[in-house]
C-alpha positions in Angstrom: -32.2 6.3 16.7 -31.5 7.4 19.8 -28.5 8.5 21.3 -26.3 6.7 24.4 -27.3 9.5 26.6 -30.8 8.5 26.8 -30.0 5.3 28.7 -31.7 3.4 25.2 -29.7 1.8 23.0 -29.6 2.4 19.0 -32.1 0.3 16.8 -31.9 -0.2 13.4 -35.8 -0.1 11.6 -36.7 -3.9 12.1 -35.6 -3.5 16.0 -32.1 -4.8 16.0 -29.2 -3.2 18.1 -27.2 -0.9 16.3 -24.4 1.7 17.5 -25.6 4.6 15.6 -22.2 6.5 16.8 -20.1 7.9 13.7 -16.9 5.6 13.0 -13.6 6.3 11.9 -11.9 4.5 8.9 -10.8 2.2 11.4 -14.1 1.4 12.6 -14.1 3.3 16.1 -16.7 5.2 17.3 -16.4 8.6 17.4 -18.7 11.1 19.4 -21.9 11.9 18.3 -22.5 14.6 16.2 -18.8 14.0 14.7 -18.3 13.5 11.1 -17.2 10.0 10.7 -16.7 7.5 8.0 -19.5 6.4 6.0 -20.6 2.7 7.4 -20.5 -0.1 4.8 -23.9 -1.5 4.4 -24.6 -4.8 6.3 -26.6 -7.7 5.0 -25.1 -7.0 0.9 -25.2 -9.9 -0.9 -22.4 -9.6 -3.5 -20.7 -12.2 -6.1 -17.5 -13.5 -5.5 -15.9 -11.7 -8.0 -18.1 -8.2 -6.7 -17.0 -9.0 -3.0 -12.5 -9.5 -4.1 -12.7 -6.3 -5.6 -14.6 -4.1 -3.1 -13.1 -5.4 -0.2 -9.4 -4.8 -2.0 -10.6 -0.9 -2.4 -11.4 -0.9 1.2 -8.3 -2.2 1.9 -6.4 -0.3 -0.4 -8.4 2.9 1.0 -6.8 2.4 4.6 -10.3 0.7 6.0 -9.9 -3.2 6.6 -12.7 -2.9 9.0 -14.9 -2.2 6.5 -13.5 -5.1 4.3 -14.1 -7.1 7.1 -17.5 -6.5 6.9 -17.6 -7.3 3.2 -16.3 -10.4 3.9 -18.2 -10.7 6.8 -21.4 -10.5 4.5 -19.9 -12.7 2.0 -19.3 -15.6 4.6 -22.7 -15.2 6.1 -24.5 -15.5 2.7 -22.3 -17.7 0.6 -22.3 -21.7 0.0 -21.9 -23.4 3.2 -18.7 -24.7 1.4 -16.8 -21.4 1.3 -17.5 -19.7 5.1 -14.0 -20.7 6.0 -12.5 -19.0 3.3 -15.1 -15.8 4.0 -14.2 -16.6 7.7 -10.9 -16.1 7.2 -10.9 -13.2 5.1 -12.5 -12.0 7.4 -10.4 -12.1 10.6 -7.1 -11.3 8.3 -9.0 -7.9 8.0 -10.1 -7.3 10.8 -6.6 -8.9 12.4 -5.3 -5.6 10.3 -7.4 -3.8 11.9 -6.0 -4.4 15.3 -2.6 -3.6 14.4 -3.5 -0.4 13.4 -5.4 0.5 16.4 -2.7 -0.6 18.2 -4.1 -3.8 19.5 -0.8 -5.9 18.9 -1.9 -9.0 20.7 -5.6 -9.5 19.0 -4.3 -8.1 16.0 -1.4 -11.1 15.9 -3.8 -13.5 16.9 -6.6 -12.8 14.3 -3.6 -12.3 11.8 -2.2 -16.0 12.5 -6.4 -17.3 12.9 -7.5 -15.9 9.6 -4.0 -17.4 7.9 -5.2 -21.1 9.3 -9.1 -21.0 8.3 -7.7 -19.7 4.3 -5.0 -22.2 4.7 -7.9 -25.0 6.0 -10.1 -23.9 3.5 -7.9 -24.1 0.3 -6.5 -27.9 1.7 -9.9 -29.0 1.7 -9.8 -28.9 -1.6 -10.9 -24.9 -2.0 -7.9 -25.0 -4.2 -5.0 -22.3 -4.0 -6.4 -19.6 -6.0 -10.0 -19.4 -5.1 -11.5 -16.3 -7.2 -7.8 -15.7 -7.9 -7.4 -15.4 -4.0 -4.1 -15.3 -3.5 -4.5 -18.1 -0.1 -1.0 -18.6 0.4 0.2 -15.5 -0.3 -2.1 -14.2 2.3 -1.0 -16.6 4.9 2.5 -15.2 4.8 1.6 -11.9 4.6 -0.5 -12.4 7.9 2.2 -14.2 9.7 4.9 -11.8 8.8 2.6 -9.2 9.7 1.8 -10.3 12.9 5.0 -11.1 14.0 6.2 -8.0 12.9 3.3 -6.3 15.1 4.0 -8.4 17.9 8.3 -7.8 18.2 8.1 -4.3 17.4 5.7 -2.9 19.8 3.6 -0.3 18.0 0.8 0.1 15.7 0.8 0.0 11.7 -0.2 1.7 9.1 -3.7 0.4 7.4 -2.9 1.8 3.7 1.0 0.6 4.2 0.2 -2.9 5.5 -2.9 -3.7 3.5 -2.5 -7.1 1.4 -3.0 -7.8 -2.5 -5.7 -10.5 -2.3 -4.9 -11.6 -5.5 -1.3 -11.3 -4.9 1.2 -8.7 -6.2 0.4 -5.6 -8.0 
């Protein structure tokens, strides 16, 4: 790969665009040559049950933008019946994100999105416990969240904010 100051962008082996900048656990790039966060693969196809508990660790870890990705992978390979439940996983991690970068706005508004698609998803008869999901104990966790985010003015803390998916400890 080649790096940005070349004027040619980063390419993965079968041509795709790829940043091949190092990233922090918060998934922002870093300058070359710094050491950086190791990426989580892309393209993994995982089982339900493997994809919960590796995107927890992630979460747990301080990194929801690599959970996002997780999720990210799981919504993009699963049954067409679960991407809004992947979907949504999905932007409530990488709505945490946000918040900790101190994005308050997107991070609310991914927060609240993500809360609707799990919500939509488990109404459609996705059930309340999908995988032992926690749905709508995420839901209020992301709307608390992002209202706290949102009246208090200031980033979070990834490891301190980071939700039990299958509810409390």
């Amino acid at each position: 790969m080649e790096d940005a100051g070349t004027g040619a962008r980063d390419r993965d082996t079968e041509g795709r665009a790829r940043n091949a900048r190092p990233r922090d656990g918060l998934g922002r790039p870093l300058p070359y040559g710094a050491a950086g966060v190791e990426r989580q693969p892309e393209g993994v196809v995982r089982t339900p049950e493997e994809t919960v508990v590796e995107a927890q660790a992630l979460l747990d870890a301080g990194k929801p933008f690599h959970a996002h990705e997780v999720f990210e992978d799981a919504w993009k390979s699963g049954p067409e019946a679960e991407r809004t439940l992947w979907r949504g996983l999905a932007q409530l991690a990488v709505g945490l994100t946000h918040a900790a970068r101190g994005n308050l706005t997107g991070g609310a508004r991914l927060l609240r999105r993500g809360a609707g698609a799990v919500e939509e998803w488990a109404a459609g008869g996705g059930g309340p416990r999908p995988y032992g999901i926690d749905v709508d104990g995420l839901a209020r966790w992301a709307r608390e969240l992002a209202g706290r985010v949102e009246g208090g003015g200031r980033s979070v803390g990834a490891v301190a904010e980071a939700p039990r998916l299958r509810g409390a400890r």
